[in-house]
C-alpha positions as CSV (number, residue, x, y, z in Angstrom):
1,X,126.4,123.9,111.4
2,X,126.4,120.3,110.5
3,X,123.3,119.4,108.2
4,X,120.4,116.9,108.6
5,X,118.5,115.9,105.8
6,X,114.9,114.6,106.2
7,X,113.2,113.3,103.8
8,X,108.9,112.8,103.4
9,X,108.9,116.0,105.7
10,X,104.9,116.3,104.5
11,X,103.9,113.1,105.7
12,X,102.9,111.4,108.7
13,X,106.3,111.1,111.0
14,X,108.1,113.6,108.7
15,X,106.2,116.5,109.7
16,X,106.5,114.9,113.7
17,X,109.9,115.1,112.9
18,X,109.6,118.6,111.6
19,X,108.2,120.0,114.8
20,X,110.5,117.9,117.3
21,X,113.7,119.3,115.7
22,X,113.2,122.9,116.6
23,X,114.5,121.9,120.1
24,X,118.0,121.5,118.0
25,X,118.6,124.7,116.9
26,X,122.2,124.0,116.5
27,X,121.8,121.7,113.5
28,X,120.9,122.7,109.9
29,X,117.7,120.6,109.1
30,X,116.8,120.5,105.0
31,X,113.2,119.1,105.2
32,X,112.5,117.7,101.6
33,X,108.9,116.4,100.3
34,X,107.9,114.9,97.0
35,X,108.3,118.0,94.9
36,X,111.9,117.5,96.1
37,X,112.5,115.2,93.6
38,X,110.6,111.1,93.2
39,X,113.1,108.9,95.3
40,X,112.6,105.8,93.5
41,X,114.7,107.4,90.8
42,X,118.5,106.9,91.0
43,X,119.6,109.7,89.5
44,X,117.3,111.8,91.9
45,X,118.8,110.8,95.1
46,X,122.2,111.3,94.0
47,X,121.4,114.9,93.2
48,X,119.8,115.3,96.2
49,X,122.8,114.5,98.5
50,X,125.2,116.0,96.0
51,X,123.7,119.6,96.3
52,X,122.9,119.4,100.4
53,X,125.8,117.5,101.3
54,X,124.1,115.8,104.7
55,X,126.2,114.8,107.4
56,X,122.8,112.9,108.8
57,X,120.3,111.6,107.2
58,X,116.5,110.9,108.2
59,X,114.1,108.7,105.5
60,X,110.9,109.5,106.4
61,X,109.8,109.0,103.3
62,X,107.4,105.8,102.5
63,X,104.7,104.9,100.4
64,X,102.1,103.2,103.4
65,X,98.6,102.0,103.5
66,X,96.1,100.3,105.9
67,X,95.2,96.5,105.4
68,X,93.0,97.7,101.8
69,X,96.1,99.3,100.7
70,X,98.5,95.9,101.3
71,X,96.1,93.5,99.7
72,X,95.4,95.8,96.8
73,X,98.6,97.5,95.7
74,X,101.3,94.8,97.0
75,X,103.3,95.5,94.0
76,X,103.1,99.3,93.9
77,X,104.4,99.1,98.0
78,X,106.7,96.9,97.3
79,X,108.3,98.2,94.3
80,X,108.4,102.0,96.0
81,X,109.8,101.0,99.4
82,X,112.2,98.8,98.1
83,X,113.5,101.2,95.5
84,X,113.7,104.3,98.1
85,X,115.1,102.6,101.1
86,X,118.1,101.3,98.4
87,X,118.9,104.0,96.7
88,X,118.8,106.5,100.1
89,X,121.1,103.9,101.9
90,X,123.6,103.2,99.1
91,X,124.1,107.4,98.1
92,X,124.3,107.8,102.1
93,X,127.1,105.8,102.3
94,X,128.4,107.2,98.7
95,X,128.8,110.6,99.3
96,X,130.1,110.4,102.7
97,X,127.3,110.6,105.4
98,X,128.1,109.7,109.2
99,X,124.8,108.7,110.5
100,X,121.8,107.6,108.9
101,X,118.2,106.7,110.3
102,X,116.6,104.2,107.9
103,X,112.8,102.7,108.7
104,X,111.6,99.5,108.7
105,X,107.9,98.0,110.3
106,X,106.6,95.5,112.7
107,X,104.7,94.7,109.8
108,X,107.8,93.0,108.5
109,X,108.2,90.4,111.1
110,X,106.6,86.6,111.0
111,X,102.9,87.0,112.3
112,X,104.1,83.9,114.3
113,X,106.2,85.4,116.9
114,X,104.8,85.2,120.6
115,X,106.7,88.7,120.9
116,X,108.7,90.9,118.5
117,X,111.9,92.1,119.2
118,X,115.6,92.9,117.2
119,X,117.0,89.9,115.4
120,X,113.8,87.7,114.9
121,X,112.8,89.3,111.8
122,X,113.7,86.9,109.5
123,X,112.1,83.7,111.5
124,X,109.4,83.2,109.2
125,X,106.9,84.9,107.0
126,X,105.3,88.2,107.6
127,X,101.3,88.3,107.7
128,X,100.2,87.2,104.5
129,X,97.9,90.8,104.0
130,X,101.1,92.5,104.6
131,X,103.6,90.8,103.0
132,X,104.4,92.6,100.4
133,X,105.0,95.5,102.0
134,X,106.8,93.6,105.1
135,X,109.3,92.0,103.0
136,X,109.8,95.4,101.5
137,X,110.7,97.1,104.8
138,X,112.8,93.7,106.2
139,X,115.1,94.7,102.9
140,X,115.9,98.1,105.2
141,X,117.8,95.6,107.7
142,X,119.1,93.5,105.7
143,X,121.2,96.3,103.5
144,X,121.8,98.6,106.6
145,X,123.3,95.2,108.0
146,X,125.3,94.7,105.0
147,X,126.7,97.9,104.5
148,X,128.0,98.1,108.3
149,X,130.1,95.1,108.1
150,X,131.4,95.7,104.3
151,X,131.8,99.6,104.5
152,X,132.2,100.4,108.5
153,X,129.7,103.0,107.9
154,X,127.2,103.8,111.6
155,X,123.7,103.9,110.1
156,X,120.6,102.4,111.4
157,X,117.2,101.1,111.4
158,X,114.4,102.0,113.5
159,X,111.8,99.2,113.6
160,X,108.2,101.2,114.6
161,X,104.7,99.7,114.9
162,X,101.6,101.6,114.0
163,X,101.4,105.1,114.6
164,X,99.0,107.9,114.4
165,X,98.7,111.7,114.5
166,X,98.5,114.9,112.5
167,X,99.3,114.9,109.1
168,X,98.2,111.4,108.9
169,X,96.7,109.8,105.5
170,X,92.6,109.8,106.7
171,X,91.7,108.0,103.6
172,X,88.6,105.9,104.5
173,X,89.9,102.9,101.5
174,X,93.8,102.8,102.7
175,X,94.5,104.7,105.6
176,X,95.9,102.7,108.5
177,X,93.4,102.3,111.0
178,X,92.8,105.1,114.0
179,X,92.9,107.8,111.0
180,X,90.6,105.7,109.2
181,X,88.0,105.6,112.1
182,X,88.4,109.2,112.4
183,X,87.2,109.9,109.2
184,X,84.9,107.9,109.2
185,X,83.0,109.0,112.6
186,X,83.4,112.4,111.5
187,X,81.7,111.9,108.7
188,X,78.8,109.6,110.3
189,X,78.4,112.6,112.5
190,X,77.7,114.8,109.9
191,X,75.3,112.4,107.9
192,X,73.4,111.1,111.0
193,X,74.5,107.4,109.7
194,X,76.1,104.6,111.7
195,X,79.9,104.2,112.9
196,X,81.0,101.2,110.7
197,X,84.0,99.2,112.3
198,X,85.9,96.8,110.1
199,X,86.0,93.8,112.4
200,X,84.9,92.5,115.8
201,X,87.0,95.3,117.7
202,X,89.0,92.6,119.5
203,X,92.5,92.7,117.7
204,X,95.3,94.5,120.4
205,X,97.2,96.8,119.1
206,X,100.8,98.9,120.3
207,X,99.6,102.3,118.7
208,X,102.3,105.0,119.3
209,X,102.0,108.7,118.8
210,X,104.0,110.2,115.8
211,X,105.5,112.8,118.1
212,X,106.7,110.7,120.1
213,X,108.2,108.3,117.6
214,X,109.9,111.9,116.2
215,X,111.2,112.3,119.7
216,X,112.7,109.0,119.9
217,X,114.2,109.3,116.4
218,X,116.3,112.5,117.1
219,X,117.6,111.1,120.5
220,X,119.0,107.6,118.8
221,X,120.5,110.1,115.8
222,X,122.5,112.2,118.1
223,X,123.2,109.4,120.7
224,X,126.1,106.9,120.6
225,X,123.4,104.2,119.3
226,X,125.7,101.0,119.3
227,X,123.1,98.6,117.6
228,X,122.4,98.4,114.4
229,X,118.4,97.5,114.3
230,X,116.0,99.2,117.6
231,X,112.2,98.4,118.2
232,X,110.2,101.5,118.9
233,X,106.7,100.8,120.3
234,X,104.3,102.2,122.9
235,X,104.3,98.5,124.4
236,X,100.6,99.7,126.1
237,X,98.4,97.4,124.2
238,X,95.0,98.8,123.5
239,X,91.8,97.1,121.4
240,X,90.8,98.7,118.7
241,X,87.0,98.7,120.2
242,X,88.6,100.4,123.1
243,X,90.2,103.3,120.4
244,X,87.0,103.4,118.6
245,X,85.0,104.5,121.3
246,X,87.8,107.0,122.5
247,X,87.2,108.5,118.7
248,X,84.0,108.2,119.7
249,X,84.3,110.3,122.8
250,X,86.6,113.4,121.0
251,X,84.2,113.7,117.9
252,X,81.1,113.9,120.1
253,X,79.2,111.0,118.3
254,X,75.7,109.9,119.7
255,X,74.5,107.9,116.6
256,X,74.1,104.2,116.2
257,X,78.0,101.5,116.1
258,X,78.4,98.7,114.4
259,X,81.0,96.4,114.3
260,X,81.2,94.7,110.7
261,X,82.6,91.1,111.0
262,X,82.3,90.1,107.9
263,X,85.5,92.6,107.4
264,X,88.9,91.1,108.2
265,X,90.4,91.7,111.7
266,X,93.8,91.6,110.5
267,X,96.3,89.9,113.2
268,X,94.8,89.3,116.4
269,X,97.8,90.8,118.5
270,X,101.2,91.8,117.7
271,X,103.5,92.3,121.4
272,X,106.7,94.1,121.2
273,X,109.9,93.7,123.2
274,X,111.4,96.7,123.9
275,X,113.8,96.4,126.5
276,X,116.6,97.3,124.1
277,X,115.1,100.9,123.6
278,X,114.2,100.7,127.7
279,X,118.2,100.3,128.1
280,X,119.0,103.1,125.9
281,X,116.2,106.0,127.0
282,X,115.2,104.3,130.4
283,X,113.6,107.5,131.0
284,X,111.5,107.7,128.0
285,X,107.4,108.0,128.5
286,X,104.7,107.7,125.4
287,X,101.9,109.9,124.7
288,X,98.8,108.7,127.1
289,X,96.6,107.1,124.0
290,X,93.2,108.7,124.8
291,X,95.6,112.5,124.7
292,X,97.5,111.3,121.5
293,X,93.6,110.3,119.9
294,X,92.1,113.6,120.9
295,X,95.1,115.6,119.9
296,X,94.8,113.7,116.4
297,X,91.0,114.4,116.4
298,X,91.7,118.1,117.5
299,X,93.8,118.9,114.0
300,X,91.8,116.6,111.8
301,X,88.4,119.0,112.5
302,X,90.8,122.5,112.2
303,X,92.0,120.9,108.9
304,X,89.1,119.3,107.1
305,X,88.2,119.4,104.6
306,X,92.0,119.9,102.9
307,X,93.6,116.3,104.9
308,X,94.8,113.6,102.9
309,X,92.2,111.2,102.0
């Protein structure tokens, strides 16, 4: 059987992508997590494709954050991502790989586009909170690009928006937001204190399921994907007072909200085009959000207290 390798199989999409590839039994999947070896070491990744020998490749693996985690650690984020992404992409092509799935962020695109969609990445500046980070990630295009045209090789970059789910980072300082709100009404809940929101609750968001961006991941591997870059997004936009009171509904709080204003809101909306994933899955549905929220809620209380935070 022909080998996939996956990398950051602990984390948030990697252990999606974990439970989605058990409906391809014909494949070999090697799942690898941090005790496989520190991917922002050269020497590392270049024993790691030398003793598996991957004919695909999936890097899952990421160092991520919420809006505290961008605007406090820009360097670390940067440095990490940028580091990973390069070395995973240059020893894929090295020792021979046929497909690769690379990942890059919505975060990464100029908080001035009306909508975001493939090829617009590079227009401008990402958000200033994020930039760091967003530059990172636009690096995953621009060497993916790179190394199609100079080496003929057929790997690609999925471009994905916020998501959410098991396995997720629930830390209340730099988890991204609808684990962070989880957390923190759980633990409200059990202290009999208010809800605190970071913000007004008005910002509209494109929040996606991971198991559904896993989904989508294996189909574009082991499609005939012609395109280089593809925007993955659940374009249902939802407010985060709107996903904050669904929290509220699946953890059973009764106890006093509050929206903090003085808190940043972060970018007011961020719309995605995704006709070019439309054309290629036409038939492809998301996760309903209030399901994917109580789903999240539903493993967080079976696994607390031993969830990243």
């Amino acid at each position: 059987m022909e080998t996939v390798l996956v990398t950051g199989s602990k984390g948030l999409l990697g252990s999606a992508i974990v439970d989605a590839s058990k409906a391809y039994a014909n494949y070999n999947f090697v799942f690898l997590d941090r005790s496989s070896g520190d991917l922002t070491i050269q020497n590392n990744v270049e024993a790691i494709y030398k003793k598996y020998q991957p004919q695909y490749v999936i890097h899952a693996a990421a160092r991520v954050g919420g809006i505290h985690a961008n605007m406090s650690r820009p360097g670390e984020l940067f440095y990490e991502n940028l580091l990973m992404n390069s070395f995973m992409i240059h020893y894929g092509y090295k020792f021979g790989v046929n497909k690769l799935m690379c990942f890059s962020s919505m975060c990464s695109f100029p908080d001035t586009s009306s909508a975001i969609r493939e090829g617009c990445q590079q227009d401008g500046k990402p958000f200033e909170a994020n930039a760091a980070y967003g530059y990172a990630k636009r690096m995953v295009n621009v060497q993916i690009n790179a190394y199609r045209k100079q080496y003929g090789v057929k790997y690609n970059s999925i471009v994905h928006g916020n998501i959410f789910g098991p396995n997720d980072n629930f830390s209340l300082v730099d988890g991204h937001v609808i684990p962070s709100l989880i957390h923190k009404c759980f633990i409200a809940k059990q202290s009999n204190k208010p809800f605190v929101i970071w913000g007004d609750g008005s910002p509209l968001r494109e929040f996606m399921y991971s198991a559904d961006l896993a989904d989508v991941t294996l189909k574009l591997l082991f499609g005939d994907l012609k395109y280089d870059e593809v925007l993955v997004s659940n374009d249902s936009e939802i407010s985060i007072k709107e996903v904050a009171m669904m929290v509220v509904d699946a953890i059973g709080f009764n106890g006093e909200i509050i929206f903090d204003t003085s808190k940043p809101n972060g970018q007011l909306k961020k719309v995605s085009d995704i006709s070019r994933l439309r054309s290629i899955l036409p038939d492809l549905k998301f996760t309903d959000h209030k399901q994917a929220i109580n789903n999240s809620v539903e493993w967080f209380m079976n696994n607390y207290p031993n969830v990243r935070k």
